[in-house]
N, C-alpha and C positions, 0 to 999 in steps of 0.2 A: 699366460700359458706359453707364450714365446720363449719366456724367459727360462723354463724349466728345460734340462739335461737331462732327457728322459733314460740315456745308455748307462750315463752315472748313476742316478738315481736307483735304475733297475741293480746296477752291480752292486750299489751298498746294499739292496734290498735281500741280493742271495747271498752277500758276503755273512750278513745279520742270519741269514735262515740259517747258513751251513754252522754256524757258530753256535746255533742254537742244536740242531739237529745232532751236533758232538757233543753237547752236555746232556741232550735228555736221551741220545744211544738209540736210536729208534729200532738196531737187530736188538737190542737189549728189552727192548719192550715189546716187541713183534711176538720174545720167548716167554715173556712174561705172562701176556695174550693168552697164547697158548696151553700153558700152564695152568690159567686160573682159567680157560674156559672145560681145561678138563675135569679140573676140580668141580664146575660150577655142572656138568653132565655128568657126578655121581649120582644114582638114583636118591642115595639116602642122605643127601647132601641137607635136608631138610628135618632131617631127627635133630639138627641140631640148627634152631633156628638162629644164635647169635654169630653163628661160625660162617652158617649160611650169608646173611647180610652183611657178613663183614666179605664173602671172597665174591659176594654180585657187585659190592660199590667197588673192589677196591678192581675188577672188571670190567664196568661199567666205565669207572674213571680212567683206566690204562685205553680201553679203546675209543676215549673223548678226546683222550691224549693225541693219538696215533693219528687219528683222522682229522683233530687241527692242523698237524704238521703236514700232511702229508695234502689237503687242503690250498694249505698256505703256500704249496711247492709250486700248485696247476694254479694257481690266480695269480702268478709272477709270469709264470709260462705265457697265461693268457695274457696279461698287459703286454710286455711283449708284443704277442701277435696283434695284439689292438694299439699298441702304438706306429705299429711299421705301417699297418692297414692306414689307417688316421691321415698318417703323414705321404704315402704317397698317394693317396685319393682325396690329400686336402681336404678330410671331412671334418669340418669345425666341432660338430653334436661330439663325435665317437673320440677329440681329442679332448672335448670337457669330460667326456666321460670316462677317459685313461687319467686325467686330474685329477678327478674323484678317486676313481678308486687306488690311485698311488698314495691317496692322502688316508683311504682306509687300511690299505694292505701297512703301511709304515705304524697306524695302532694297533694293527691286532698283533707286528711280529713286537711291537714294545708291550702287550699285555702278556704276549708268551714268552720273552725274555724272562720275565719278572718271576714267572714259576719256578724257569731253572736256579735258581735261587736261593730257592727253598731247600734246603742241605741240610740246616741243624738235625742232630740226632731224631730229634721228635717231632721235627715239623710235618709228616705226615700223616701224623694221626688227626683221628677226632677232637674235638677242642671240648671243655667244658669252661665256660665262662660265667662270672660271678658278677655283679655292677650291688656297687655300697654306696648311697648318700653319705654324703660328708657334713662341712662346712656350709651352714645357708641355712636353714630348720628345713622350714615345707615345700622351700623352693629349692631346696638339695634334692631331698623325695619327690617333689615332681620330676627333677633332672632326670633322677634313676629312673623312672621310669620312660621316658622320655628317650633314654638312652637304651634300653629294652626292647623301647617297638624299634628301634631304629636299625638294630643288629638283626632283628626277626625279621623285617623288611626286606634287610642285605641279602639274608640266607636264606627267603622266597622269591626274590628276583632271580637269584642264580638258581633255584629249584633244591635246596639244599632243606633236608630233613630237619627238626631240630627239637626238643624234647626240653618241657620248662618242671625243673626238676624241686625248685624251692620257690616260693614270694612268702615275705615278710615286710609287709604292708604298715604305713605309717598310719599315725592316728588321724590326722587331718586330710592328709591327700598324696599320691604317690606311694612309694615302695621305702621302706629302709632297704633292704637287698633281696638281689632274686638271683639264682643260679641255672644255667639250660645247658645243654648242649648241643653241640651242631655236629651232625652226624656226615661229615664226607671227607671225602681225603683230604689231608692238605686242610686242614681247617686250623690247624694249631699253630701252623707254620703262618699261612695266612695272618690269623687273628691276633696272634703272638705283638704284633706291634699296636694291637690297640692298647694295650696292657699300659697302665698308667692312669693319671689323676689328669679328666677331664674338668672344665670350667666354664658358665656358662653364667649370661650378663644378658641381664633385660628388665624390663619394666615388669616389677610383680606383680602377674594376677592375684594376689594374697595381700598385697597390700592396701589396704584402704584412702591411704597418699598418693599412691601410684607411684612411689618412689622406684628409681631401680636398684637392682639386686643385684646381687653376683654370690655365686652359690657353687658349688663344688661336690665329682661325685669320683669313684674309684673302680677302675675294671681291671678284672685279676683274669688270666688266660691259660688255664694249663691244658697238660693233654692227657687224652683219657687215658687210664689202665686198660694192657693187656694180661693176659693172663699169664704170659711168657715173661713177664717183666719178674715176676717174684717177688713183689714188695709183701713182704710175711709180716703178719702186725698180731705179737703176743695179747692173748685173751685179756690180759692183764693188764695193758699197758693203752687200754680204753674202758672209760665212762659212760655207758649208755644211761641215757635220760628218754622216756616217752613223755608226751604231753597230748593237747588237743589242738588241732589245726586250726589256726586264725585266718581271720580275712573273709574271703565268698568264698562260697565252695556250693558243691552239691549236698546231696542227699548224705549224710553220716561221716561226713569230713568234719562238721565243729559237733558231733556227740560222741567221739571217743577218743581213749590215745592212740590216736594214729600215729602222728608226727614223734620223729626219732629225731635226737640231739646226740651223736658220738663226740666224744674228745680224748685227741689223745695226748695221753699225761704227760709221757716228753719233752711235746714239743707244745704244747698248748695248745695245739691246733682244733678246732672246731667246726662242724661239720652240723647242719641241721637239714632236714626233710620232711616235708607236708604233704606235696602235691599227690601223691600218689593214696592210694583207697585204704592200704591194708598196713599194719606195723611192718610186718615180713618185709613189704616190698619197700617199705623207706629206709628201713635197714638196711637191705640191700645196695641201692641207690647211696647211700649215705656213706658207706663201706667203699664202693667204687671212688669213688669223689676223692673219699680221706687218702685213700693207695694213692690216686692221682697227686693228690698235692705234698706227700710225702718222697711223690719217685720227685717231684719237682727241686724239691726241697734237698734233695739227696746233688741230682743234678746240681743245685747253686752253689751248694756247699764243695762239691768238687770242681768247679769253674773258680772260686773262691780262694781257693788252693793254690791253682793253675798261678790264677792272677798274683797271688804275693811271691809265687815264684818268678812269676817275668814282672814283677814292679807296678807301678801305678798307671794305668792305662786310663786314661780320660778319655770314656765313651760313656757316659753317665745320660739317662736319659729325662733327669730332673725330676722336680714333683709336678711337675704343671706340662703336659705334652699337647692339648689341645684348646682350645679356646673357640668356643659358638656365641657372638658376640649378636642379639637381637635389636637391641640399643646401645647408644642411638644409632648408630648403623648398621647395615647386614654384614656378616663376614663371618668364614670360619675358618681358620688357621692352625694348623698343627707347627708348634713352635721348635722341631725338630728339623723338619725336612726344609719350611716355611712353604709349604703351599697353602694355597688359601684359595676361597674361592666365597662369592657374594651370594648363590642359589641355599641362603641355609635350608628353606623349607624341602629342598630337595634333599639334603645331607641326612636331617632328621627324617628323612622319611626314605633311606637307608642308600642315596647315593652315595657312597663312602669308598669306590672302588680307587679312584686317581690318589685317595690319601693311603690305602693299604697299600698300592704299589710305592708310591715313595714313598713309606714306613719302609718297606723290604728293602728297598736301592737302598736307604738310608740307615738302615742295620748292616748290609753287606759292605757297605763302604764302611764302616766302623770297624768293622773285624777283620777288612783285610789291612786298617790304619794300624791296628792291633796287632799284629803277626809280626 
């Protein structure tokens, strides 16, 4: 405790807030606040329920915002006054206790740095995410699903809504692929770096040898469709398919065609939905999805552009970005940023915050390597 410069330490600590405090504008969101709490006290603000949820989160989230930062301002303040106290009343307890909490006030402003960040075009939206078995038979389809709970996990720790909008369930065990969405702000931007071909290494429970495995599975991240986007998709230039819904389900999920297959011609793209009770509404759903992965697509294609105009930029994020290694040791490592960490049972069971944020640091250093 001797050894720490508590005046230094304090000044990096406001030097970091104010730095942050200028990227996320805080009069810029104070008016925001404002704005969307007047929306949010129209009487009839609920005729329209989709419009409604979208200006309570996108409310709810600016003043979670507002009150981290502003939070983050009074616990600096307070250290401070608790290190002056500490130090001339010699109180040994209230000086571990300004050690602690300088060791927490330093992660929460490195968890809020990491939000301002998030800048891409579409990183604020909703996210709708896909995970595909690969490489591995049944121990891919365990992966995927495995990979499943893990993300649902992430996005009930944080309190984050999320809607499972396809399973396509393998014959033996696990998922061939399943698509959900995660309904809060910032979730695209977030999740955007999970995007890529995970890999995972362990002794298979499928195996009758007990040999180990190594099996492989793929998470696709885009952002939801708004209505404001205009992706217009001619009658023509999709395939609807109905079938009958596989896997568990309730009551009249596997006795009719519920589940809607779109495709659209184009671009090949495919689009399936089960989950939901009624044809109408998997159409729906399934229509939403395809506008998403098409404004995506439109997106790549004009980054694509970009790129062969400014030459070949090596920020490639490979095919392989993480690695959950069971045997013979614990570890999991994203082979991008390289952090790793030995707790996998906690990883899989949706601790995953320390690898999104170096995902984002490690996107944002690529793009400004890029410029």
């Amino acid at each position: 405790m001797a050894d720490i410069d508590f005046p230094a330490e304090i000044r990096t600590l406001r030097a970091t807030y104010e730095s942050i405090e200028r990227v996320v504008d805080a009069a810029s969101l104070r008016r925001e606040i404002e704005e969307l709490s007047a929306e949010a006290g129209v009487p009839d603000l609920w005729d329209d329920p989709a419009k409604a949820q979208k200006v309570t989160s996108r409310l709810s989230h600016a003043q979670s915002k507002l009150e981290r930062l502003e939070t983050l301002e009074s616990r600096i303040d307070d250290l401070e006054v608790l290190v002056e106290l500490a130090e001339s009343e010699h109180d040994g307890d209230a000086l571990a206790d300004a050690v602690s909490e300088l060791g927490k006030l330093q992660k929460s402003l490195q968890e809020l740095e990491v939000t301002t960040l998030l800048a891409g075009e579409y990183d604020e939206r909703e996210a709708v995410v896909t995970i595909r078995s690969g490489a591995g038979g049944v121990d891919a389809a365990d992966f995927a699903e495995m990979l499943l709970r893990m993300y649902l996990r992430w996005a009930e720790r944080h309190g984050y809504s999320t809607q499972i909008l396809d399973t396509s369930y393998a014959e033996e065990a696990g998922l061939k692929s399943a698509t959900f969405e995660v309904k809060a702000p910032y979730a695209f931007g977030t999740l955007s770096v999970e995007a890529g071909t995970h890999r995972l290494v362990r002794i298979s429970p499928f195996d009758n040898q007990g040999r180990r495995q190594t099996s492989f599975a793929a998470v696709e991240v885009i952002p939801l469709i708004e209505q404001t986007d205009s992706i217009e998709i001619p009658e023509n230039d999709i395939r609807v398919d109905v079938f009958r819904s596989s896997g568990p389900g309730g009551q009249s999920v596997n006795t009719t065609d519920s589940a809607v297959r779109l495709t659209h011609l184009p671009t090949g793209t495919v689009v399936s939905m089960q989950n939901e009770k009624s044809q109408l509404q998997n159409r729906a759903a399934a229509l939403r999805v395809l506008q998403s992965r098409l404004l995506l697509l439109k997106k790549q294609e004009e980054d694509a552009e970009k790129k062969a105009l400014a030459g070949d930029v090596k920020a490639s994020w490979g095919d392989q970005m993480r690695s959950y290694v069971l045997n013979p040791y614990q570890m999991v490592k994203d082979l991008r940023t390289e952090h790793e960490v030995g707790n996998t049972s906690g990883v899989l069971d949706g601790e995953i915050d320390d690898f999104i944020d170096a995902g984002i640091r490690w996107r944002a250093n690529q793009r400004n390597a890029a410029q």
